[in-house]
C-alpha positions as a Markdown table, in Angstrom:
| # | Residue | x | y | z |
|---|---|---|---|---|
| 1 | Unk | 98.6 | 21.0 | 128.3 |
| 2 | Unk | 98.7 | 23.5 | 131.0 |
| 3 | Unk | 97.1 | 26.8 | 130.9 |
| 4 | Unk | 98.7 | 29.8 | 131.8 |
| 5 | Unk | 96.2 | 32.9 | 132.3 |
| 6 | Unk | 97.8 | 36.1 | 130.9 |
| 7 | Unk | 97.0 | 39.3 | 132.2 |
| 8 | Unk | 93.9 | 41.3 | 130.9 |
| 9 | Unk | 94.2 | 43.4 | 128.1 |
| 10 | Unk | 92.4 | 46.5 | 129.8 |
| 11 | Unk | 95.8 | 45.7 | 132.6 |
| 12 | Unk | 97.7 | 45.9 | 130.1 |
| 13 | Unk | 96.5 | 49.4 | 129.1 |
| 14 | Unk | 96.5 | 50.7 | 132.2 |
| 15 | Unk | 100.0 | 50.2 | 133.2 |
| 16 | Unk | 101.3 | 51.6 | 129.7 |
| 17 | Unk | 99.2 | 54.8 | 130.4 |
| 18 | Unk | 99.9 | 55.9 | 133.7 |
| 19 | Unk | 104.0 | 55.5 | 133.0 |
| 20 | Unk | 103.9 | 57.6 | 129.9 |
| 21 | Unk | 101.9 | 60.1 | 131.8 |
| 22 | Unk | 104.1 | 60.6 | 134.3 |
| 23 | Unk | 106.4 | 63.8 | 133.7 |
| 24 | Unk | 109.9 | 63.4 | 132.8 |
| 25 | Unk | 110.4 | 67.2 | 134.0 |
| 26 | Unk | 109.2 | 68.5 | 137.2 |
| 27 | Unk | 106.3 | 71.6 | 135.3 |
| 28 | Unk | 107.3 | 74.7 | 136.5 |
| 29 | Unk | 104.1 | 76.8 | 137.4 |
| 30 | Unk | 103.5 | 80.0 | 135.8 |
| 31 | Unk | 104.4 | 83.2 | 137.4 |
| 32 | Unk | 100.9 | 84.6 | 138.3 |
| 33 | Unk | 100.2 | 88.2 | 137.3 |
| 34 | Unk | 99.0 | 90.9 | 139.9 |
| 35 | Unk | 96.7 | 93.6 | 139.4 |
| 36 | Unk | 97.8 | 95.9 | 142.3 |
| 37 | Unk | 97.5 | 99.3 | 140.8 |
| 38 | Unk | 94.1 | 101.0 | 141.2 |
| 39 | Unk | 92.7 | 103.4 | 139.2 |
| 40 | Unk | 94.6 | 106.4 | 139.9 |
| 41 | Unk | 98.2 | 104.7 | 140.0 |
| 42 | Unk | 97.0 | 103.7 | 136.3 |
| 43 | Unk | 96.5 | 108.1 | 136.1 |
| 44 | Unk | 99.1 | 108.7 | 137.0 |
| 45 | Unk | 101.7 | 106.7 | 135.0 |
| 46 | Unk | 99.5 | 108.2 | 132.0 |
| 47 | Unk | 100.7 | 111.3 | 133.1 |
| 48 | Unk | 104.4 | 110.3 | 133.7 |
| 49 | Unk | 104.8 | 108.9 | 130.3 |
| 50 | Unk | 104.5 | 112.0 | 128.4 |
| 51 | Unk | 106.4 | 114.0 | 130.6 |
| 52 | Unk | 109.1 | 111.3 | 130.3 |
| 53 | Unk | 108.6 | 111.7 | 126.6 |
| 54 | Unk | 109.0 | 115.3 | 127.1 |
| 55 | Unk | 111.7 | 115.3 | 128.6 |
| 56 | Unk | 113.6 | 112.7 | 126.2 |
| 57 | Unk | 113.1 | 114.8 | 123.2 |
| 58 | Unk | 114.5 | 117.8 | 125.5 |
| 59 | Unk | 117.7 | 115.9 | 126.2 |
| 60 | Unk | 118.1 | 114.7 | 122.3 |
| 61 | Unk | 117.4 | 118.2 | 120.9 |
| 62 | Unk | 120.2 | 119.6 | 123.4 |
| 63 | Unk | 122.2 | 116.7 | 122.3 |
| 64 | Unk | 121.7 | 117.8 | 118.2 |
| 65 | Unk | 122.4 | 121.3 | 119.0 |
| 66 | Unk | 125.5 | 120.7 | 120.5 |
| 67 | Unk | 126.7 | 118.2 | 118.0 |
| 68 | Unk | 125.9 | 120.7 | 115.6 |
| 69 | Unk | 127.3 | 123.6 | 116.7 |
| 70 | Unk | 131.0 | 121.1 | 117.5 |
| 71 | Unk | 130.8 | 120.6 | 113.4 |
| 72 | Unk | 130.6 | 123.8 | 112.7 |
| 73 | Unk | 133.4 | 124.9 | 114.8 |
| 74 | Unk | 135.1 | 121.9 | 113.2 |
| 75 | Unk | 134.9 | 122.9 | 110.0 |
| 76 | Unk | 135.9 | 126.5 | 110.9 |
| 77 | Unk | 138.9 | 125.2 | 112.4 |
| 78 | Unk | 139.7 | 122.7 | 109.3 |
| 79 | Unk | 138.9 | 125.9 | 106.8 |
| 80 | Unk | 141.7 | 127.5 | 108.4 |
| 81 | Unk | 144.6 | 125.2 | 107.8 |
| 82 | Unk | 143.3 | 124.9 | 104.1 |
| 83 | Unk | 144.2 | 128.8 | 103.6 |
| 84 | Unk | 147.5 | 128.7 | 105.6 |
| 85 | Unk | 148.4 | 125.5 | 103.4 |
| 86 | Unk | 147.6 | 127.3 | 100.1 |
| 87 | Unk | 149.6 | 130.3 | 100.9 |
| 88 | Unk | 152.4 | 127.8 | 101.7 |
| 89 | Unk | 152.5 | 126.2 | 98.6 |
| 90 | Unk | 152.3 | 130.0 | 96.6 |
| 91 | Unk | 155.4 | 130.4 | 98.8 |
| 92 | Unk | 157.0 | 127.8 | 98.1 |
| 93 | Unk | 156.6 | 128.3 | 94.1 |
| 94 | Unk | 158.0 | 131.6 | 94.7 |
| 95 | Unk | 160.8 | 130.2 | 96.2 |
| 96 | Unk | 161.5 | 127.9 | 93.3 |
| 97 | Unk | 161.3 | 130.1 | 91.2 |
| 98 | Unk | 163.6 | 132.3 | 92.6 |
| 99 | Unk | 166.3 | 129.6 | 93.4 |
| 100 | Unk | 166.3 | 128.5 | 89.7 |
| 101 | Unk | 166.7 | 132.1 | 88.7 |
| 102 | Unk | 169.6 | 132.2 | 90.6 |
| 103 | Unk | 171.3 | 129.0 | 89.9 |
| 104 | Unk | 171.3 | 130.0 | 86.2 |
| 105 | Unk | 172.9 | 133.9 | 87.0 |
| 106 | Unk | 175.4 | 131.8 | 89.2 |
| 107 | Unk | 176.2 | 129.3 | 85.9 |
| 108 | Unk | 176.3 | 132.1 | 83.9 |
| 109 | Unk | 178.8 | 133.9 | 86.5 |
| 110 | Unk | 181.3 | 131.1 | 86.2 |
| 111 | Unk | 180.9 | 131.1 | 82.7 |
């Protein structure tokens, strides 16, 4: 019978480790960070920030103000029509009152 020498099994290890290392993906590298600001750039945005704060909660509490002084003009201008339609509607039972009064001296006339 003839012999046939198979490979080692340490070969055969080898060649089954190096392809599944190899990436599928090409690995992005990672975005390094830089340190550029010194000491007093670091002051200085320490500074900024509240000002910027400052100045935020200057702009909202102009913005309240104003919205709340539009709904109080709104409901001054909404009060308004609420009397005028009131004192339409006592008109207007007035007037109904005054045409059925009439229609019955106008039966009674042709009576």
């Amino acid at each position: 019978m003839a012999t046939r020498s198979h490979a080692s099994k340490r070969a055969a290890q080898i060649s089954t480790n190096t392809r599944s290392k190899t990436p599928k993906k090409p690995v992005l590298e990672k975005a390094k960070k830089t340190i550029n600001a010194n000491k007093e750039d670091r002051d200085n945005l320490h500074e900024e920030k509240p000002m910027n704060v400052e100045n935020m909660f200057e702009t909202i509490m102009s913005k309240l103000e104003y919205a709340y002084a539009e709904v109080e003009t709104l409901k001054k201008e909404n009060a308004e029509p609420k009397k005028s339609d009131s004192e339409t509607k006592e008109r207007l039972a007035k007037v109904e009152e005054q045409n059925s009064a009439l229609n019955s001296r106008v039966i009674d006339l042709q009576a």
